[in-house]
LUMFI-447858 format. One line per 8 residues: number of its first residue (from 0); for each residue x, z, y of C-alpha. Coordinates in pm, whole numbers. Layout:
BEGIN
NUM	X,Z,Y; ... .
# end
This chain:
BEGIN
0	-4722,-3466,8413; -4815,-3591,8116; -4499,-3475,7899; -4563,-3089,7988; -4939,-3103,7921; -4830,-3253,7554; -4599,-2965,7578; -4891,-2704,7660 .
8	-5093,-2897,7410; -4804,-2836,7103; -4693,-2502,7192; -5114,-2407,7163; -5114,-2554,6872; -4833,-2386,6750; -5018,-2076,6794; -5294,-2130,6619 .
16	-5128,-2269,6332; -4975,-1896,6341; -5325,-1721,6339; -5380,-1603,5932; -5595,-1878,5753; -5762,-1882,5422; -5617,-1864,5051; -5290,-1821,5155 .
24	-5009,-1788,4843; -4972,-1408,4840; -4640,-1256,4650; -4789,-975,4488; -5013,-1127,4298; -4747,-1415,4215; -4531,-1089,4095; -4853,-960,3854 .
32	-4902,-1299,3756; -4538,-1321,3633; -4482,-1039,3464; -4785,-1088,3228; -4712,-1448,3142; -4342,-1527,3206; -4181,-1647,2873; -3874,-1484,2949 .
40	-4034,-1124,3013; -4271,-1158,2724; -3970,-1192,2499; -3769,-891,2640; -4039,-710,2601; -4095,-806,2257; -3745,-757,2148; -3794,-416,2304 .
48	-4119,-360,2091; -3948,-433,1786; -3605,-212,1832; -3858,79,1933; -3949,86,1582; -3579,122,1414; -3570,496,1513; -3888,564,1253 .
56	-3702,338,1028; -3363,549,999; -3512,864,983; -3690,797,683; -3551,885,352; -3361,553,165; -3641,403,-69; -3657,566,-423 .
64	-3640,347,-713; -3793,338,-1046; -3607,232,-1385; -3789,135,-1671; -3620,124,-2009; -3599,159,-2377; -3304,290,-2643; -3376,75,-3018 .
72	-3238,175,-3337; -3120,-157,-3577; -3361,-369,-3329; -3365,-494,-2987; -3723,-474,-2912; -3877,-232,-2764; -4034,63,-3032; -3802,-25,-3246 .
80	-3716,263,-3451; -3955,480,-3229; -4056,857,-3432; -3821,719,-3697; -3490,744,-3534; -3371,1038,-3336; -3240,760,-3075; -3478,564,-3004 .
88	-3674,647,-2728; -3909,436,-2418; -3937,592,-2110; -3897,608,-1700; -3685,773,-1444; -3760,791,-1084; -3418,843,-856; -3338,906,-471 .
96	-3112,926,-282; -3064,1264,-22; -2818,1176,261; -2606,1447,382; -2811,1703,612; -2788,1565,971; -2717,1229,886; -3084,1074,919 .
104	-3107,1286,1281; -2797,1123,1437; -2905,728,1251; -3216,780,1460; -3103,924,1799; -2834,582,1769; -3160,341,1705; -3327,579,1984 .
112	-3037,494,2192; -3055,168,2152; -3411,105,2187; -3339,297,2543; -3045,41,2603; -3319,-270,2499; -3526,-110,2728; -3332,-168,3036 .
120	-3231,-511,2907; -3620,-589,2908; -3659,-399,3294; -3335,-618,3399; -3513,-932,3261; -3836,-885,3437; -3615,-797,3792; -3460,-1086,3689 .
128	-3754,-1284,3674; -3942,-1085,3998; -3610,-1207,4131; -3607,-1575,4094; -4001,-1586,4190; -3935,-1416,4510; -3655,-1625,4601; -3860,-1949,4539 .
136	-4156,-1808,4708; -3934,-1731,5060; -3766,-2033,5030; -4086,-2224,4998; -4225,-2007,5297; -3931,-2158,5479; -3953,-2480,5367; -4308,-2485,5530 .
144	-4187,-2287,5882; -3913,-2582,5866; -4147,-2866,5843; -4376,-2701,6127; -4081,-2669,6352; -3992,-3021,6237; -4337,-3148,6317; -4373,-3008,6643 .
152	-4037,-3112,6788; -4101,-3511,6617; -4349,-3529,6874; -4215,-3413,7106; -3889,-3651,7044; -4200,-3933,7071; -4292,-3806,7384; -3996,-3806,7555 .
160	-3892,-4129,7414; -4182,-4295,7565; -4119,-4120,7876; -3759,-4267,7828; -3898,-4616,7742; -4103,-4578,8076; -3869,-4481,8308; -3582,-4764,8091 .
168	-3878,-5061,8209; -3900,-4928,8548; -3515,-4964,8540; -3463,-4582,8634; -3306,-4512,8279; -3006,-4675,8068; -3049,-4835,7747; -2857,-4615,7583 .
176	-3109,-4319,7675; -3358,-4521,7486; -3100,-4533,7188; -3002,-4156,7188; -3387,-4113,7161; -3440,-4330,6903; -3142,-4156,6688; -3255,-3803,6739 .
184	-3591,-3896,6598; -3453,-4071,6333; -3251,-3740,6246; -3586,-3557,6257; -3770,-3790,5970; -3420,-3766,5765; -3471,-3383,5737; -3849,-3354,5731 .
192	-3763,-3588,5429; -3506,-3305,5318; -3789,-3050,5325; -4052,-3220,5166; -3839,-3199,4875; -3753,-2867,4875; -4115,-2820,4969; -4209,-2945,4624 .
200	-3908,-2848,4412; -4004,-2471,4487; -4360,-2480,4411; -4245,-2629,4071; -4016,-2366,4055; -4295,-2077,4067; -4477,-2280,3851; -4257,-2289,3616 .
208	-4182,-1904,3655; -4516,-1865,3633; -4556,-2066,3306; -4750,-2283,3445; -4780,-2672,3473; -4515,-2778,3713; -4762,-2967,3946; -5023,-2710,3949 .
216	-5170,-2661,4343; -5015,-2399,4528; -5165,-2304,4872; -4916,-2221,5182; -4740,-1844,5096; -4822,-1592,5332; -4615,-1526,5623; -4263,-1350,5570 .
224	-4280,-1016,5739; -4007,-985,5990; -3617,-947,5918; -3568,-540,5960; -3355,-319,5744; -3545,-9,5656; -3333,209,5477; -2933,237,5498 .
232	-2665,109,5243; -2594,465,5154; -2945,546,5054; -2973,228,4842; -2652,319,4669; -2813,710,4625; -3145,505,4505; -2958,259,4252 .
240	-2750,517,4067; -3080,607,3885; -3274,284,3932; -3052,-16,3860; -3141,-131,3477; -2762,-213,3454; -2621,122,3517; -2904,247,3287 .
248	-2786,55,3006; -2427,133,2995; -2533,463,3034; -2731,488,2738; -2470,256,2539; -2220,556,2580; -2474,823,2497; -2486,585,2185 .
256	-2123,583,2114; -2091,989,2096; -2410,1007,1828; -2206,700,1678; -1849,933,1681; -2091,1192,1509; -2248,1033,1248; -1903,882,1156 .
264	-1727,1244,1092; -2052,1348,912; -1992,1052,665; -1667,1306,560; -1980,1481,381; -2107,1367,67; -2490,1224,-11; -2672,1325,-331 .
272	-2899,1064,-602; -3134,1315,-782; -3275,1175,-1110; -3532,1259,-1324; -3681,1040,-1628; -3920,1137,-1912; -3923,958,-2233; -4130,976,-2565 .
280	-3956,959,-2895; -4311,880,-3091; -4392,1126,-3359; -4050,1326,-3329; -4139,1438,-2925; -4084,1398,-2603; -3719,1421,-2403; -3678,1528,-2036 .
288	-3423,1412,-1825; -3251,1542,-1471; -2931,1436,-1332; -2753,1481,-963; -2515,1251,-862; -2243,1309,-567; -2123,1017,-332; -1748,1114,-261 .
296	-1595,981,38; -1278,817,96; -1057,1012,358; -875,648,445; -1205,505,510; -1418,780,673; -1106,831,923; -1120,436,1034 .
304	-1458,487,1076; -1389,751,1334; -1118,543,1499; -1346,295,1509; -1652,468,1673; -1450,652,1929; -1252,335,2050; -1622,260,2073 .
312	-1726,497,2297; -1427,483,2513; -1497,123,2547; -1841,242,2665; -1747,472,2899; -1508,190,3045; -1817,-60,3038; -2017,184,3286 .
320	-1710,229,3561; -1667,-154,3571; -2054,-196,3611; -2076,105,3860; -1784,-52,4090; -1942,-413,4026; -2294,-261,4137; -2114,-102,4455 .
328	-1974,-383,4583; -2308,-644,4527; -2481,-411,4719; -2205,-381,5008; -2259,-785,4967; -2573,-809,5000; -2645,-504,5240; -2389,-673,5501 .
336	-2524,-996,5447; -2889,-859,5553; -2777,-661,5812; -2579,-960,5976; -2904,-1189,5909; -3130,-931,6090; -2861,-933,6414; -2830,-1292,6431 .
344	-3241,-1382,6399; -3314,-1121,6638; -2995,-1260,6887; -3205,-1604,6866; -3520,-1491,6876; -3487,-1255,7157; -3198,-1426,7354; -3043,-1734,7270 .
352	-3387,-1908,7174; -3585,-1815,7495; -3285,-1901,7700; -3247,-2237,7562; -3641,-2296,7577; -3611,-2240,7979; -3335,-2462,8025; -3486,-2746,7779 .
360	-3797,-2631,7956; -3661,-2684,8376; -3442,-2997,8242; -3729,-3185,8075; -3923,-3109,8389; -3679,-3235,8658; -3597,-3562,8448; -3990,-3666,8446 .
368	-4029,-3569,8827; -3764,-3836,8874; -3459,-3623,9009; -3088,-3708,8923; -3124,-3535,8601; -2940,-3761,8380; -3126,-3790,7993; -2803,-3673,7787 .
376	-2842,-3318,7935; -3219,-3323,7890; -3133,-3484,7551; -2832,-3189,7488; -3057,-2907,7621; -3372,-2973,7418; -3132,-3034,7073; -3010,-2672,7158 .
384	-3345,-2537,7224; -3479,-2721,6875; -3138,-2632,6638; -3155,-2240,6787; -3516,-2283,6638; -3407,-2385,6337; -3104,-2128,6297; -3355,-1840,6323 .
392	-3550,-1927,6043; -3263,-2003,5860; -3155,-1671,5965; -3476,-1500,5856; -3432,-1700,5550; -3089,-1555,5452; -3219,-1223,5558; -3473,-1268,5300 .
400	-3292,-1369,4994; -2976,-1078,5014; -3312,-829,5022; -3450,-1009,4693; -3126,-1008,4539; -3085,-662,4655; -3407,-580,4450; -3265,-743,4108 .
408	-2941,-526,4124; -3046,-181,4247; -3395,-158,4055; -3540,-45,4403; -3862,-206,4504; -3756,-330,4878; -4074,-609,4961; -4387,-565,4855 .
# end
């Protein structure tokens, strides 16, 4: 009876390698960490910064300008001729310029605009980023349920093949038993190989999301919680209309394009220069200037202008459909994938996988009592037992990732 005591032996093992431990990796302070030291959201965020400040910037009045000069009489120096000559004269004149009333309102509320629209450009690179940290953290979750299942059923696979090697000396086994063994070990070390690299490839990967040294420690993440859909597609759809940074943007693009369309029949109306200068003419006095020039427009080129912007804002309005039916259907996606993730992991976990456990379980036992259980079904029924293992956390795994990318596309906060 040794086999099923190693069995007992594993399967308590198993359990308390379930039990919470110490410093485990723990996603929401991974998520803080990111957000306040990720290179890519620390550059949204600055772009964002700096377009926040155009709106200030286009309100203000263009900058006035200040002209020095001189008029000489039979000289080119300055003075010359000065209290002599009615002419000659050395003074200043200050000008600006006075757009068109409205105009400075409607170049803001476009910068405002698009500050808005940088705005959800910055929220859609720190999803983004959330995102891709979230993704590498389940997958390196995984990557250590894997190697645990791995682990466990390696020896196991010794186990039985020294039961196998046992029974092969005392001439109650084939050869080939020993062989089929052998290979299904083999296979065993060939993926625990396989995961060891993904093991480390994703804890470089947070690393580097984190920017930090690729090879810095990471301890074990914290369990996964369990694969269960909590809210319908319909509500997520309700939820991203307002949430998802995409739909945001085009929004704000096309509330953009009708100040744009504005402004550009407002440029129709002409901007005035006001100028005023004082000069001295020495001993003969002093000469005051004021002068008001008009921009006129040109009809040809005011009315492209409008063309222009409204093909604009058309294009906008086009811009937000497309990226309203692209949203729709990456949630539909994503939303069946889940949902057909969550019915398969809970088929094998509450079905197929206990099923397959008893059989492995009654097949394993009648082959070491020594009845005409022949090893390819024991072999057959505990590979079934050990893949349905497997497929369930892949399951939980896939379940996982369409909820993360779920997250980056809808805006809506789905694991904590």
């Amino acid at each position: 009876m040794r086999f099923l005591a190693y069995l007992f032996a594993v399967s308590l093992a198993g359990h308390l390698c379930a039990q919470p431990i110490e410093s485990r990796l723990v996603l929401a302070d991974l998520v803080s960490d990111a957000l306040l030291h990720n290179p890519d959201v620390l550059s949204a965020q600055r772009l964002y910064e700096a377009t926040r400040q155009k709106p200030a910037r286009e309100r203000t009045l263009p900058d006035p300008m200040v002209s020095f000069g001189w008029n000489s009489v039979n000289y080119p120096l300055p003075g010359a001729g000065l209290g002599s000559q009615p002419m000659a004269n050395i003074g200043v004149m200050v000008s600006q310029e006075f757009p068109y009333p409205g105009k400075l309102r409607l170049r803001a509320l476009i910068a405002a605009k698009e500050a808005d629209a940088e705005a959800q450009q910055y929220r859609a690179t720190a999803l983004s980023t959330v995102a891709r940290l979230k993704l590498a953290f389940f997958s390196l979750a995984h990557s250590y349920e894997i190697t645990e299942v791995l682990n466990r059923n390696r020896d196991a696979l010794r186990s039985l093949l020294r039961v196998t090697e046992e029974r092969y000396a005392a001439g109650r086994a084939a050869q080939p038993d020993v062989f089929r063994a052998q290979t299904q070990l083999t296979l065993v070390e060939a993926r625990l190989a396989q995961t060891s690299l993904e093991t480390r490839t994703r804890m470089a990967e947070i690393n580097s999301t984190l920017g930090r040294p690729v090879d810095s420690p990471l301890a074990r993440p914290e369990p996964p919680h369990e694969a269960l859909l909590e809210f319908t597609r319909e509500e997520l759809l309700a939820k991203a209309k307002d949430a998802a940074p995409s739909l945001a943007r085009e929004q704000k693009m096309i509330e953009r394009g009708d100040s744009a369309v504005l402004l550009a029949r407002k440029e129709s109306s002409p901007d005035f220069t006001l100028n005023g200068g004082f000069y001295t003419m020495g001993t003969m006095g002093e000469l005051y200037m004021l002068r008001a020039d008009v921009r006129l427009p040109r009809r040809s080129r005011v009315h492209a202008e409008i063309a222009q912007r409204t093909e604009e804002a058309a294009a906008a309005r086009h811009s937000y459909e497309s990226a309203a039916r692209s949203l729709e259907y990456q949630i539909q996606e994503n939303y069946e994938a889940a949902q057909t993730a969550q019915h398969l992991a809970d088929l094998y976990q509450k079905t197929a996988l206990p099923q397959a456990r008893l059989t492995s379980e009654s097949s394993l036992l009648a082959y070491q009592s020594g009845s005409s259980m022949d090893f390819l079904s024991v072999l057959t029924n505990y590979v079934a037992a050990f893949e349905y293992e497997l497929n369930y956390h892949e399951q939980l795994h896939e379940f996982h990732m369409a909820i993360v990318r779920l997250e980056e596309i809808t805006g809506v906060e789905l694991i904590q």
